[in-house]
C-alpha positions in Angstrom: 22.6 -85.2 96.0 21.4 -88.7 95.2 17.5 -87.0 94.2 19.5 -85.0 91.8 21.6 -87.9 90.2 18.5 -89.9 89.9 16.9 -86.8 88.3 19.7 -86.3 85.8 20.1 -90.2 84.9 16.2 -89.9 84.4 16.6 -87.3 82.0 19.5 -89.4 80.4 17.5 -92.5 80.2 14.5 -90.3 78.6 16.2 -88.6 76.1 17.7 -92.0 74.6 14.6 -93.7 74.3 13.4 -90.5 72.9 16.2 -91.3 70.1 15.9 -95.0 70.0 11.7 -94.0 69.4 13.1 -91.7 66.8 15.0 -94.2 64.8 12.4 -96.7 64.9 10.3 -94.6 63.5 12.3 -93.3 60.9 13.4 -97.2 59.6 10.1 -97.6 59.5 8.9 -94.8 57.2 12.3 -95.8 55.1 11.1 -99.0 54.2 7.6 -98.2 53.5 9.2 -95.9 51.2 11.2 -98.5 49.5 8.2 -101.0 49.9 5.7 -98.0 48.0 9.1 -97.3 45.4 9.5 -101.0 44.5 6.1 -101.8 44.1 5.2 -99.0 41.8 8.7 -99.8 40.1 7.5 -103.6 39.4 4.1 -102.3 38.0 5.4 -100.0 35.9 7.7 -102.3 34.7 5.7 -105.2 34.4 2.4 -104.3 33.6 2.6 -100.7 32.2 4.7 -101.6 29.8 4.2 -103.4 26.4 6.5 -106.2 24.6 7.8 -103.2 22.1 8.4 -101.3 25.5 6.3 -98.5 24.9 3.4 -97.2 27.4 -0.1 -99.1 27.4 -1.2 -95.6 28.7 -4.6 -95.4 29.4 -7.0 -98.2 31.2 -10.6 -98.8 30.9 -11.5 -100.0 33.7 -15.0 -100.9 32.9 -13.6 -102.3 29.8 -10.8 -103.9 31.1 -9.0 -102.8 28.1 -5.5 -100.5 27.2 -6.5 -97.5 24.9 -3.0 -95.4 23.6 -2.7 -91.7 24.1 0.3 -89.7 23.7 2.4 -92.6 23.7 6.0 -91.2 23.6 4.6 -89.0 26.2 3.4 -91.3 28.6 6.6 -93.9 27.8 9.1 -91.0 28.7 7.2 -90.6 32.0 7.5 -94.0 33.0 11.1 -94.0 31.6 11.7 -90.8 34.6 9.9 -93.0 37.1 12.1 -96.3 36.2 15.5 -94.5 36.2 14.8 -92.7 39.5 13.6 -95.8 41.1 16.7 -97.5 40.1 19.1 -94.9 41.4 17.1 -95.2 44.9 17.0 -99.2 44.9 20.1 -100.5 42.8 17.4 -103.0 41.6 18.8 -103.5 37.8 15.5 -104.8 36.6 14.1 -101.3 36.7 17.1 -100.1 34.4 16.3 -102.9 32.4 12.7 -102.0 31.8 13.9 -98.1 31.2 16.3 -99.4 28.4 13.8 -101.6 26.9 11.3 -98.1 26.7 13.8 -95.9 26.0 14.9 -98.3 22.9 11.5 -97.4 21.8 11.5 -94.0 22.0 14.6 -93.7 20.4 13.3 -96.2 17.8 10.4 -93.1 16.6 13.6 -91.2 15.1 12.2 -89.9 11.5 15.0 -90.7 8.5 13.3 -91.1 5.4 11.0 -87.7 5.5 12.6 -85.0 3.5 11.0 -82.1 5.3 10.7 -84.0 9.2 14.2 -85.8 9.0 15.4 -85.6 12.4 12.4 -85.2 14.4 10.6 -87.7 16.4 7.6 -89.7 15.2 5.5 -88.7 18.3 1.8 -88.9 17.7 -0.9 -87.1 20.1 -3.9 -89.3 19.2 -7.4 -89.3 21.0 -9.3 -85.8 20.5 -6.1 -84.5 18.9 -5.8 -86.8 16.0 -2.0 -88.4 14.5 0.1 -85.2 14.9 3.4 -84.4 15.7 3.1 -82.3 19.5 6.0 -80.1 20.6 5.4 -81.2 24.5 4.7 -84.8 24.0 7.9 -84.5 22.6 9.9 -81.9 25.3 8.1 -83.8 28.5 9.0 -86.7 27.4 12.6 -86.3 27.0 13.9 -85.5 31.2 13.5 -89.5 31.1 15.7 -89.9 28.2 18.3 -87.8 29.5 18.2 -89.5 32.8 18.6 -92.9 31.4 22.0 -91.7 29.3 23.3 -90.6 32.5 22.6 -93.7 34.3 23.9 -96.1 31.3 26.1 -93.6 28.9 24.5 -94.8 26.0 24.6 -91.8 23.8 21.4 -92.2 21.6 18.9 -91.7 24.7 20.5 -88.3 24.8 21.3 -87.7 20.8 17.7 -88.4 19.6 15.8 -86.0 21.6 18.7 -83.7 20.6 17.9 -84.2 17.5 14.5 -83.7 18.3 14.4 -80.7 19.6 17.4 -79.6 17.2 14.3 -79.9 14.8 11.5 -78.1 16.7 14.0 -75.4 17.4 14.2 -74.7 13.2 11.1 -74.9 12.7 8.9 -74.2 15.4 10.2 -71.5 17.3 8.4 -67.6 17.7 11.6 -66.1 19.5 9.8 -62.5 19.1 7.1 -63.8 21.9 9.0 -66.8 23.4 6.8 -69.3 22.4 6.9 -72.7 20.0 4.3 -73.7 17.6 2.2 -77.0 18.9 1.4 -79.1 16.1 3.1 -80.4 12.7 1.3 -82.7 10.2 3.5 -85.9 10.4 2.4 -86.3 6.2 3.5 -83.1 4.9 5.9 -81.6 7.4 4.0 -78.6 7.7 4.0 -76.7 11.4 0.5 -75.5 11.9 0.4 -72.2 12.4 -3.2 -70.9 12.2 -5.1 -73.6 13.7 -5.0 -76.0 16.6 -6.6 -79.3 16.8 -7.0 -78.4 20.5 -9.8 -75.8 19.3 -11.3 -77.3 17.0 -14.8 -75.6 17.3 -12.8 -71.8 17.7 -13.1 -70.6 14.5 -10.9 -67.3 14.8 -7.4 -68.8 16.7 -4.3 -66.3 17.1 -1.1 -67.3 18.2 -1.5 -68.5 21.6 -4.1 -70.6 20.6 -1.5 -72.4 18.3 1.7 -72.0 20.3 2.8 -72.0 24.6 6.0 -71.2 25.5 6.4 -74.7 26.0 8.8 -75.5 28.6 7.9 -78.2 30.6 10.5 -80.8 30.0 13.3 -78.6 30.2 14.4 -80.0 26.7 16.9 -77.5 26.0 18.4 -77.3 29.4 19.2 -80.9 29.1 20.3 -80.1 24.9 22.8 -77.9 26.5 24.3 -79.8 29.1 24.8 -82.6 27.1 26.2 -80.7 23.9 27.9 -78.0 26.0 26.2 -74.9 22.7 25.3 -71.9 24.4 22.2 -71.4 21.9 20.5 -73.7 23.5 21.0 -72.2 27.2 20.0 -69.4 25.4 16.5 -70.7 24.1 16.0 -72.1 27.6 16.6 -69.3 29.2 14.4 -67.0 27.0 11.7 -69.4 27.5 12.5 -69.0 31.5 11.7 -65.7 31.0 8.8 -65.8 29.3 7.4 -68.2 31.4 7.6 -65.1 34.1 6.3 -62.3 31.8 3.1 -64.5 31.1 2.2 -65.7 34.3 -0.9 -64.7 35.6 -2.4 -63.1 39.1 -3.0 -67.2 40.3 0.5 -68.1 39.4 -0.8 -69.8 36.5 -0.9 -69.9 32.1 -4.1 -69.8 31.9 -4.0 -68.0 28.4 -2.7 -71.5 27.4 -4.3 -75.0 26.8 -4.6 -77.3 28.5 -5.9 -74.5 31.0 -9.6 -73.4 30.0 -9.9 -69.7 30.7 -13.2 -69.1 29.3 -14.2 -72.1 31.4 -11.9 -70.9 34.2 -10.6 -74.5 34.9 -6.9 -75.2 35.1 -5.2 -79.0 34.2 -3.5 -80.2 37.2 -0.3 -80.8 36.2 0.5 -78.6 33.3 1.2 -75.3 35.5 3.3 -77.4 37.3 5.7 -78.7 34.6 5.8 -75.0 34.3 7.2 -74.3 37.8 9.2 -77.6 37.4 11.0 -75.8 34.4 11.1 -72.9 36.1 13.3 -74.4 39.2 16.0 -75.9 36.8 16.0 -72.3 35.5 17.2 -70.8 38.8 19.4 -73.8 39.1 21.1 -73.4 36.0 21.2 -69.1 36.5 20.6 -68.3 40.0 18.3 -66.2 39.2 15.6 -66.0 41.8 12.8 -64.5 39.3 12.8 -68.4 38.4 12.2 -69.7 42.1 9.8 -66.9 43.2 7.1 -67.6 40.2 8.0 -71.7 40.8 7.3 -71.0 44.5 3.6 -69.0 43.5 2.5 -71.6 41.4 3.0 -74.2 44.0 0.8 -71.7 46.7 -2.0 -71.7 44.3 -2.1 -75.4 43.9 -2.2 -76.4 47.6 -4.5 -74.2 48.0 -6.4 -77.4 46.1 -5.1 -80.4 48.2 -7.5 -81.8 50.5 -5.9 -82.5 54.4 -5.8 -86.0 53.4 -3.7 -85.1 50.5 -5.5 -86.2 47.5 -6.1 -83.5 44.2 -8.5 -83.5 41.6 -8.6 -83.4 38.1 -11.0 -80.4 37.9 -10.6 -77.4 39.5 -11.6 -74.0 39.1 -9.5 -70.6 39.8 -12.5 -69.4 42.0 -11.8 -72.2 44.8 -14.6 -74.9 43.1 -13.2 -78.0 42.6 -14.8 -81.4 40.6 -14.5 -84.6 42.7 -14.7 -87.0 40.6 -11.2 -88.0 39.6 -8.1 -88.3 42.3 -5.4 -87.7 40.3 -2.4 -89.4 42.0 0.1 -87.7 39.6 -0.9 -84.3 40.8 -0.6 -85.9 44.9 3.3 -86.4 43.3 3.7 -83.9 41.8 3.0 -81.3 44.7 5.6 -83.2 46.8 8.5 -82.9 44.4 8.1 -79.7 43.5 7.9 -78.9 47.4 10.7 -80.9 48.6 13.1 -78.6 45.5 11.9 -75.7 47.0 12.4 -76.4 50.5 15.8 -77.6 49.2 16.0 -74.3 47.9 15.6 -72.6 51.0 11.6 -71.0 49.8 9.4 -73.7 50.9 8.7 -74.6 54.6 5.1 -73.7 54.2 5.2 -76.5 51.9 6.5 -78.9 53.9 2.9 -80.3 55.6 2.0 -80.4 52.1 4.9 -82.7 51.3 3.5 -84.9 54.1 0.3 -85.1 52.8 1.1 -85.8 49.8 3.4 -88.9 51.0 0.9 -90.1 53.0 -1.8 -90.2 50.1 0.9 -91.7 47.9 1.4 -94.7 50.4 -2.3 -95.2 51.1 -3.6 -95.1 47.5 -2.0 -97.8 45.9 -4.1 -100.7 44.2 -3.4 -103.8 46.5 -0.8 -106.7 45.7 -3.3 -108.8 45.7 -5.9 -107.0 43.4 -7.9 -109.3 41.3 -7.3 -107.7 38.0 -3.4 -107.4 37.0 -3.3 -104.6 35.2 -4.1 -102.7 38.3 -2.2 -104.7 40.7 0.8 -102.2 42.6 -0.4 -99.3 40.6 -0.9 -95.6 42.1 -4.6 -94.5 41.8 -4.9 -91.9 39.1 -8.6 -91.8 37.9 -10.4 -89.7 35.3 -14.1 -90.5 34.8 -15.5 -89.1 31.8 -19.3 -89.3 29.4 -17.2 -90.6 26.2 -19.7 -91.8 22.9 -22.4 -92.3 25.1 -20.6 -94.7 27.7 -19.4 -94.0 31.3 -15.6 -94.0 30.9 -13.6 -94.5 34.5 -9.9 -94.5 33.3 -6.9 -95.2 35.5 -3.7 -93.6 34.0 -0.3 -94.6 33.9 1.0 -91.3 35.0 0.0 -92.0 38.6 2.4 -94.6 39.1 5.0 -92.7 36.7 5.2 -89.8 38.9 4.4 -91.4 42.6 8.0 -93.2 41.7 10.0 -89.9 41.0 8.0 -88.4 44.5 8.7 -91.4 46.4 12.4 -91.5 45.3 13.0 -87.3 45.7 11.5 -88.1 49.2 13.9 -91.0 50.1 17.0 -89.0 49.1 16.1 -86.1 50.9 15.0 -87.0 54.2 16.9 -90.7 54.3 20.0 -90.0 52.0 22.4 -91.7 49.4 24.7 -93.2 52.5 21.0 -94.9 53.6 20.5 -97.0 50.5 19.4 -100.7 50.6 
C-alpha cells in the first residue's frame, strides 16, 4: 500500500512540474514575443518613418541612403504594423506614429483635379514612373481602416472611401471582374491599352492592363464602414473571380507581378490574394473562399526552407533564387496560417507557423547595429544589377509585416486576458 502511494504522489509531483516547465516555457516565448513586437514597433516608428510621416521605403545599403517607391503603399503597410502592435502592447507611442502616417496618407486626397477629384495622389515610381496604381492604393488602405477603428477619427476611413469610390467609377471591368491598373495623375485618363509594367510587350490585352485586384480588401472595409450593399457586392464579385482565375498552383500567374513566360511568381502578391480571399469567407461563409486561400498557402510552403526563411525568386517548377530573404514573405506565411487554422483548414500549416516565428525572432538587425537605419529592423533583402551597380536593398516591408505576424501570433496562442 505505501509503494503504491509513493507511486501515485510520484506521478502527482511529475505531472506539476510538467505544468510549472510548461508555463515557464510559455512566459518565456510571450515575452520574446513582445520583446520581437516592440522592437520592430520602435523601428518602424522611429526610423522607418519620415518627419512628414510617410515611408522612407527602400534602403541602400551600400549607399547608405533611403530611395522612395510606392510610397502610400509602403506607409499603409507600416500604418497595419503600428496599429496592430499597439492593440497587442497598449504602448501609445505606436498609435502615435500610425496617426502621424496616416495624416499623411490622408493628406494625398486630390481636390483641385476636375477629372481625379476624389482619388488619392498615390504615385508608383521606380520602373513604373509617377502614376496613379489601383493596388498601391487598395493595399494600402487595411491600415487606414484599422487606425479609424482604433482612434474613430473618420477621415482615415472616409478618404480611402473616397478612394476607392473613385476607382470603382472609373476603373472597374465588372464583365471579367477585374480593375484597370494605372491612371495618368495629369490628364485623369485610366490606361487601358498599355501598362507601364510591360513596357517592352508591344501587343497588351486586358490582363496585361487590369488584375482583379483584391488584395487589400478595400471594398470589404468600404462596406462595413458605410453599411452600401454595392460595395459587398463588388467585393464579393471580385471573391469570385479571384476563384475562377486561379490556376493549377493555386496561383495568378496570368497577372503581374507573377511572370509566366518566365514562370517566376512574387512572393507576396498571391498571398494578398489568399488574404482577400479569407475575409471573403468571413464576410459569406462561403467555403469556395477558404478552400482556394488554403491552396495557395500549400503551394507557398512548399517554398519555405526548415529554418523558415523564403526567397524573393521562385519558380513554379520547385527552383528557387537565393539571393534575397524576404522577411515579409517569413510573415506573411504565419498569418495567413494561424487564420486558417483559426478557421478550422490549417493544421498542416501549423509547423509552418513555427518556422516562420522562429525566423522572425532570429532575423532581426541587432539593437546595437552600427548603422541606425537598420537597427531593430526585420531582414527583408533584395539584391539586384541596377545601372551598372550592385544594389543590396533592405525593405521596409519586412518589419511592416513581421509586426502584424508577431501580433496575430500573440493573440492567438497567449490571448487578450494575457496582455502586458
Amino acid at each position: 500500500m505505501k509503494k503504491k502511494y509513493v507511486i501515485v504522489f510520484t506521478t502527482i509531483v511529475l505531472i506539476l512540474f510538467s505544468a510549472v516547465k510548461i508555463e515557464a516555457e510559455d512566459n518565456l516565448k510571450k515575452q520574446k514575443v513582445l520583446q520581437a513586437l516592440n522592437e520592430l514597433a520602435y523601428h518602424a516608428s522611429n526610423v522607418l518613418l519620415d518627419e512628414e510621416g510617410k515611408s522612407r521605403c527602400d534602403y541602400n545599403i551600400v549607399q547608405g541612403k533611403w530611395y522612395p517607391y510606392e510610397p502610400a503603399w509602403h506607409t499603409g503597410q507600416i500604418i497595419n504594423g503600428l496599429v496592430d502592435a499597439y492593440r497587442v502592447t497598449d504602448n501609445e507611442e505606436y498609435l502615435i506614429a500610425a496617426k502621424k502616417a496616416g495624416n499623411w496618407w490622408t493628406s494625398l486626397l486630390i481636390k483641385d483635379h476636375p477629372k481625379l477629384e476624389g482619388m488619392l495622389y498615390a504615385v508608383h515610381g521606380d520602373h513604373a514612373g509617377e502614376v496613379l496604381v489601383f493596388a498601391t492604393i487598395s493595399d494600402g488602405t487595411p491600415g487606414l481602416f484599422n487606425l479609424y477603428k482604433a482612434t474613430k477619427i473618420d477621415k482615415y476611413a472616409a478618404v480611402p472611401t473616397s478612394a476607392g469610390r473613385w476607382m470603382l467609377e472609373h476603373m472597374y471591368v465588372p464583365e471579367h471582374g477585374v480593375f484597370y491598373d494605372t491612371v495618368d495623375p495629369e490628364t485623369g485618363e485610366v490606361r487601358k491599352e498599355n501598362s507601364p509594367f510591360w513596357k517592352d510587350k508591344e501587343v497588351q490585352e486586358l490582363f496585361d492592363v487590369s488584375r482583379p485586384n483584391n488584395e487589400g480588401s478595400l471594398f470589404k472595409d468600404m462596406y462595413e464602414y458605410t453599411g452600401d450593399e454595392k460595395y459587398k457586392k463588388v467585393f464579393i464579385e471580385l471573391c469570385n473571380s479571384l476563384v475562377e482565375k486561379q490556376d493549377e498552383y493555386g496561383l495568378w500567374m496570368d497577372f503581374m507581378p507573377n511572370h509566366k513566360h518566365e514562370g517566376t511568381f512574387h512572393p507576396r502578391f498571391n498571398l494578398w490574394y489568399a488574404e482577400s480571399l479569407i475575409d471573403g469567407y468571413e464576410l459569406t461563409g462561403d467555403k469556395r473562399y477558404l478552400e482556394a486561400a488554403r491552396k495557395t498557402l500549400e503551394f507557398h510552403v512548399k517554398f519555405q526552407g526548415k529554418d523558415g526563411s523564403f526567397h524573393y525568386v521562385n519558380y513554379v517548377d520547385g527552383r528557387t533564387d537565393r539571393g534575397s530573404k524576404t522577411g515579409s514573405a517569413v510573415a506573411f506565411i504565419g498569418i495567413l496560417g494561424i487564420r486558417l487554422i483559426e478557421h478550422g483548414v490549417g493544421e498542416q500549416f501549423k509547423d509552418n507557423v513555427e518556422r516562420s516565428f522562429n525566423w522572425v525572432i532570429k532575423n532581426r538587425y541587432a539593437q546595437n547595429h552600427p548603422d541606425p537605419n537598420l537597427r531593430g529592423g526585420l531582414i527583408n533583402l533584395r539584391s539586384r544589377h541596377r545601372q551598372g551597380m550592385h544594389w543590396i536593398t533592405q525593405r521596409d516591408v519586412g518589419t511592416a509585416f513581421g509586426m502584424r505576424f508577431l501580433a496575430k501570433y500573440y493573440e492567438h496562442y497567449f490571448g487578450d486576458e494575457n496582455k502586458k
